[in-house]
N, C-alpha and C positions, 0 to 999 in steps of 0.2 A: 803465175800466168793462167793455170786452171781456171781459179777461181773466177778472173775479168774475162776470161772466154766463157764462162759459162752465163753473166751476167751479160754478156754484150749480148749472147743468143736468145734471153729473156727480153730485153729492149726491142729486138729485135721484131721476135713474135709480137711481142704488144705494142707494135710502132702504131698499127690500127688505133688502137685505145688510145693512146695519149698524142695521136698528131693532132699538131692547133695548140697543145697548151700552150707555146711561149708565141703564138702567132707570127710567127717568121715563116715568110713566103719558101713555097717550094725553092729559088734559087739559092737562099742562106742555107739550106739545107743540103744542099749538094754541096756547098763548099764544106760544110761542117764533115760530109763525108770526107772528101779531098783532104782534109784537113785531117784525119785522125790517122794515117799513115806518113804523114807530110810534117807534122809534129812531132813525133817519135823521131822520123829522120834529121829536124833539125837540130833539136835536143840532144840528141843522138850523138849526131856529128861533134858538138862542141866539145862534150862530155870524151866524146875519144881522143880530140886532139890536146885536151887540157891532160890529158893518160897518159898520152903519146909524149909529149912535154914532159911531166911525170920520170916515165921509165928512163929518157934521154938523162933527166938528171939524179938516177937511182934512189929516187923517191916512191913512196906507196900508197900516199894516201886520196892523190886522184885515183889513183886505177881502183883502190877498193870505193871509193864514191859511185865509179863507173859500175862496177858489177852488185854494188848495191841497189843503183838506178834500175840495172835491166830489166828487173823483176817487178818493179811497178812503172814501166815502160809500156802495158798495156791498161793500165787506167788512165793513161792518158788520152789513148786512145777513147775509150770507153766515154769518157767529158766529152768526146766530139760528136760520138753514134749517139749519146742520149740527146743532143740538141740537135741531132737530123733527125731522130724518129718524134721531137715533140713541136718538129716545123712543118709546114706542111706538104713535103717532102712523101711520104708514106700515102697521103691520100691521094697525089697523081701518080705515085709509081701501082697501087691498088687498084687504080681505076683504067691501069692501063693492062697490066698484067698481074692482077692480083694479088692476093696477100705473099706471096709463094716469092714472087718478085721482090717485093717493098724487104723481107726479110733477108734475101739474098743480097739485095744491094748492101743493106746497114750491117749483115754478119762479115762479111765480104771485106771492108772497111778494117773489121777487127785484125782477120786474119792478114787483111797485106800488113797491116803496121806489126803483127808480131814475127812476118819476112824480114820487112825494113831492120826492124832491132837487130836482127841476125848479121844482117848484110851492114847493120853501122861497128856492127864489135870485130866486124872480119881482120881490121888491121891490127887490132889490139892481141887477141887470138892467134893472128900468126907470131908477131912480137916476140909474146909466152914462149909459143912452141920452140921458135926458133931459139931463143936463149936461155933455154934448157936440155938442148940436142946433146950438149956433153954430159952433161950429169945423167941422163938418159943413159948414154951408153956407158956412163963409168957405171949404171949399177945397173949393165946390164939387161938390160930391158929394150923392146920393139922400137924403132923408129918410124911414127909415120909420116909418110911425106906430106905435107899440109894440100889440104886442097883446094883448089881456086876458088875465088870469091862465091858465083855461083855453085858450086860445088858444095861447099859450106855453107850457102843458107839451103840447099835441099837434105844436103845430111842433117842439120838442126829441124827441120820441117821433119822429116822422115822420121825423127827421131822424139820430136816433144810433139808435133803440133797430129800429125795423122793417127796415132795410136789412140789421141785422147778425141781429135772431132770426131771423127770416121765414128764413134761409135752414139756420139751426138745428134750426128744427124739423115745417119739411116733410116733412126725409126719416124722421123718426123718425116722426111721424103717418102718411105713407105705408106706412112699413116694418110699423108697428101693424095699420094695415087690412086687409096683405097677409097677414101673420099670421093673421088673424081667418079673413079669406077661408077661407084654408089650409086651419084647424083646421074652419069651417063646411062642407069640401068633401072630410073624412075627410085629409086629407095628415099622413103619421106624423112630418115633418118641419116643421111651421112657421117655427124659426129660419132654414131655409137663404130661404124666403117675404121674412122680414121684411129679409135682406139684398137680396135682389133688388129689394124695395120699396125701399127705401133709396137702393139704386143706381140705379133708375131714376128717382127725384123728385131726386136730384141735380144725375142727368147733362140731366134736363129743364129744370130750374132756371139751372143754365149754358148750355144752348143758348136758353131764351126770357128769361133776367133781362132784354134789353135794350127786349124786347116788356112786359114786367110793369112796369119800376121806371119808366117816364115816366107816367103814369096814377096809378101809387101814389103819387109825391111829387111832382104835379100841375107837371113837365115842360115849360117852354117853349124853342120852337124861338128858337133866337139867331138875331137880325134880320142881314138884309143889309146887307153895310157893308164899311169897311176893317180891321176887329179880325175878323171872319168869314173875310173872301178871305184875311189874312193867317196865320190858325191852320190852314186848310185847305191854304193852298198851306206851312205846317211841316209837316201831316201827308203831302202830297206828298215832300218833299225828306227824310222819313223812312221812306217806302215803307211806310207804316203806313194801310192802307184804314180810312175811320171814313166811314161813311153819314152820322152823324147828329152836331151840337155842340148842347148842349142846355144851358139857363140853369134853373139850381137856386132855384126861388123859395124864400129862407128867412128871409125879413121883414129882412135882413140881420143875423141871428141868429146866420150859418155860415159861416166860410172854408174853403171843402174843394170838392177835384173826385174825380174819380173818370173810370174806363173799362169798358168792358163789353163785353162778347161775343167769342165765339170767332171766328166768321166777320167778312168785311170789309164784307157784306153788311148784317150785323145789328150790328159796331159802334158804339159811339157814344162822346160824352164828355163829361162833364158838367161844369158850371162853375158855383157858388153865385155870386146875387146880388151878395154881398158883397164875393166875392173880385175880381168883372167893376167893381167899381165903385171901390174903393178901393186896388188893385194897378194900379201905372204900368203901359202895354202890355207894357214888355219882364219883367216880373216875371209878366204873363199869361202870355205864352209859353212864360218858363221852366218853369212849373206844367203846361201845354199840353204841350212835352217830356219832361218828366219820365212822366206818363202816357202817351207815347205810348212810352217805353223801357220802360214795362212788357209792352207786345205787342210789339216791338221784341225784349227778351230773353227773350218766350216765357215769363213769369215765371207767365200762370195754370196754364199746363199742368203746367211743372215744378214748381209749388208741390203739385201733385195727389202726385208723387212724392215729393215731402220731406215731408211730410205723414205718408203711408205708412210711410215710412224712419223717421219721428221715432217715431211708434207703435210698428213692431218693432222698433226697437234699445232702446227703453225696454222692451218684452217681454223680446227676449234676455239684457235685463241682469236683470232683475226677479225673472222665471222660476228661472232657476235657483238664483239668493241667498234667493231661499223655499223653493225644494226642499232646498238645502241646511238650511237652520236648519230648518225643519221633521226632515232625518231626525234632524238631530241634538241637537234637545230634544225629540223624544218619544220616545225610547228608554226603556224602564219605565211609561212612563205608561197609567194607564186607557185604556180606550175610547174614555169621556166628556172625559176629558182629552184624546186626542188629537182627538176629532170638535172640541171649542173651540179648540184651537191652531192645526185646518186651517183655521177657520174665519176667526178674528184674522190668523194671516199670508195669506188670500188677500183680508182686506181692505187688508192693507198693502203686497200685492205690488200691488193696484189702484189705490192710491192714492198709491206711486212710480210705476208707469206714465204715471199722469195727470201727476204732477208734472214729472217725465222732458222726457216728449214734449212737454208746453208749453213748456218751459223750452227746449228744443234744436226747437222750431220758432219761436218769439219770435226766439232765434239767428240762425236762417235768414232770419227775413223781415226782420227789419233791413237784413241784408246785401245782400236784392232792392231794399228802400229807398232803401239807397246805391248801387248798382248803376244806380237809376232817377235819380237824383240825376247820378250820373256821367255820364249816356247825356244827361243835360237839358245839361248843361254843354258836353259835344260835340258835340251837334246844333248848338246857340248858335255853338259857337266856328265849325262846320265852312261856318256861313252867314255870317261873317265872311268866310272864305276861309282859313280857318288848319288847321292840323294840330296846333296846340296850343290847351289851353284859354285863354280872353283872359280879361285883368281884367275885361272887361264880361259874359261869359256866368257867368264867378265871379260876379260881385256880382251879377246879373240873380238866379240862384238861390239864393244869401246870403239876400237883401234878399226873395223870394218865402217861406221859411218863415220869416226876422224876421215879414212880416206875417203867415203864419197865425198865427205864436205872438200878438200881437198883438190882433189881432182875434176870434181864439178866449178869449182869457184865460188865457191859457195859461203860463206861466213855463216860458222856455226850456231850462233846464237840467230841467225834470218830466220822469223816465224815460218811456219808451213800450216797450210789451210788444210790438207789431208793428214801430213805426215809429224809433225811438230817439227820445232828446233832440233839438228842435231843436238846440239849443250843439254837441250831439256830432255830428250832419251837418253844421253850418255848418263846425265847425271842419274837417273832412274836405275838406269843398270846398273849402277854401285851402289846401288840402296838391296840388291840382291846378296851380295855376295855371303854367304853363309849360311842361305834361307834354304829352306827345303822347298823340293818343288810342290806340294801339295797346299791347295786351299791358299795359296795367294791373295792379295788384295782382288790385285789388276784381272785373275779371274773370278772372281765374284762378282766385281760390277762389273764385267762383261757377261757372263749367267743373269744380271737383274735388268741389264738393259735388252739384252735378245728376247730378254721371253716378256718383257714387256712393251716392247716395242711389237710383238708379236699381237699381243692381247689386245692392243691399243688399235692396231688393223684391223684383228677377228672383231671388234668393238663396232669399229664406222661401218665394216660392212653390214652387221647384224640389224644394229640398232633400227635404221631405217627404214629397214622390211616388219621389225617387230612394229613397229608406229603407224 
């Protein structure tokens, strides 16, 4: 879902650029909007009741179709926003209200249809819940009471969809303002405004997310006890300062944690209901380490750099395989002809860039995935007393993303744009067991991509002040 939320948002921005390509008048484009939330729900719909049919007659292989479907449930979407932003749709909404407008309408479109998905699986999700309530309490474990429909698509929203925009599109709404400012204050430059905006709702963003996100997804402090002393005194024996452990209320909806903050001060780390209640202690832990070898390897900072890296070398490649074909199919051509063919290939160098640079940061951050994966397995082992990894800190982390997959619904071999396949980490982690933890693969070529992805930035900046 990440990934088509962050392409819809791309479309979006450059709805300017490409409206008029398929010349469908401003009203097919409004349906195409209507249509990319309206799609999802029809699809949706069928797909649960053929589930629902399914479960009635203790069958599994519609409901696993269904929660196969979910996840590309927003490129469906995505088919409808890219034929509203290349209708010309984008140039009355621009002309009325701006580029600000035209991007809010077509982003807008994305996020209702990834509600609708939520609100189409509600009956399927209660289903689950309901006809697991025994085996729940035969092994002991939290009941929670399902929550109503509404209910359920704002916890799913609270839960996947705000953690991940909210930090999408502060800085462009910042960057906008700062622009305006600008432009309201005679400055002949706004663009350099709206990056400055930009960069500073960012970098504010990452120094307070740990002050904003307990408040936003109503944040409890994890109670006093022996699972607290014991994750506290993990993030001790990993030299990793966390202020704060905090329990992720998500109706048991959600297996997932997370980490946050730059400083040790303002750290914290969050732990879903679901995952504290249904993961044996030592599978807590390993989830507990795993996130804490993300500050351990320095992974948000350096991801700031690969990030960059991913961007310009998708420029570098892009740039000039357009200059090129550009000189060399408009040689004889019109004016008019050449003004449309700068036009076509600078939407295509922008839309290899885009491609590019997702594609070789998904790359990267898999690799920080396993990297944190690896670092989980070591800590484990090193509180053993070993210098190799043990079959127990193996399976301890195995047996931790069996149960997200698990609990999330997730089918393990489902690729992950960020994260990988569960199957394809597990499998990786058995390729540990016996290894000592020094001089690894997976830290090697994460040392050759940080400091070159590094060089690769000090590179673009330098180059062009030296020229």
């Amino acid at each position: 879902m990440q990934l088509a939320i962050i392409v819809q948002l791309f479309v979006a921005l450059l709805a300017g650029e490409i409206a008029g390509a398929l010349a469908f008048p401003a009203w097919i484009g409004a349906i195409a909007v209507v249509l990319a939330p309206l799609s999802v729900l029809v699809v949706g719909s069928w797909k649960v009741r053929r589930a629902l049919c399914a479960m009635d007659r203790m069958e599994t292989a519609s409901v696993d179709a269904l929660f196969a479907w979910m996840p590309r449930a927003p490129w469906l979407a995505t088919m409808w926003i890219v034929i509203a932003a290349a209708s010309e749709l984008p140039t009355e909404l621009i002309a009325h209200g701006g580029i600000a407008a035209s991007a809010s309408v077509l982003f807008s479109a994305g996020i209702a249809a990834a509600l609708v998905a939520s609100f189409v699986l509600y009956p399927v999700e209660r289903r689950v819940r309901e006809s697991s309530v025994v085996r729940t309490l035969d092994a002991g474990h939290a009941v929670h009471p399902m929550p109503s429909r509404v209910g359920y698509v704002w916890a799913q929203a609270r839960a996947g969809l705000v953690p991940f925009v909210v930090p999408l599109i502060v800085p462009l709404v910042f960057g906008e303002v700062a622009a305006r400012v600008a432009l309201a204050n005679g400055a002949t430059d706004p663009e350099s405004w709206r990056l400055v905006g930009m960069i500073a709702a960012a970098a504010a963003l990452v120094v307070l997310v740990p002050l904003i996100v307990p408040p936003l997804l109503g944040l409890k402090r994890l109670a006093a006890g022996s699972l607290r002393d014991e994750l506290e005194q993990l993030a001790r024996e990993a030299r990793v300062g966390v202020s704060e452990i905090w329990v992720w209320p998500t109706q048991g909806l959600v297996a997932n944690a997370a980490v946050m903050g730059l400083f040790p001060r303002l750290r914290c780390v969050m732990l879903s209901d679901t995952l504290l209640e249904y993961m044996p202690r030592e599978q807590i832990l390993a989830v507990m380490a795993h996130e804490l070898g993300h500050v351990a390897r320095r992974h948000l900072v350096w991801m700031v750099a690969v990030i960059s890296a991913c961007w310009t070398l998708a420029g570098l490649i892009a740039d000039p395989l357009a200059q090129a074909i550009f000189l060399d199919v408009s040689v004889g051509g019109t004016d008019a002809e050449i003004a449309e063919l700068a036009r076509w290939l600078a939407l295509t160098r922008d839309a290899l860039i885009v491609v590019a640079a997702l594609w070789m940061f998904g790359w990267s951050s898999r690799r920080f995935e396993r990297q944190a994966d690896t670092y989980a397995v070591q800590v484990l082992s090193a509180r053993a007393g070993s210098t190799e990894a043990t079959p127990a800190a193996v399976d301890a982390m195995v047996g931790a993303l069996g149960a997200v997959a698990f609990l999330n619904h997730v089918p393990r071999a489902r690729p992950s744009w960020r994260h990988g396949s569960i199957q394809w980490r597990q499998e990786y982690l058995r390729t540990l067991l016996g290894r000592t933890h020094a001089n690894l693969p997976i830290d090697r070529l994460l040392a050759w991509l940080r400091w070159s992805a590094l060089l690769l930035v000090l590179l673009a900046l330098l180059v062009p002040r030296v020229a």
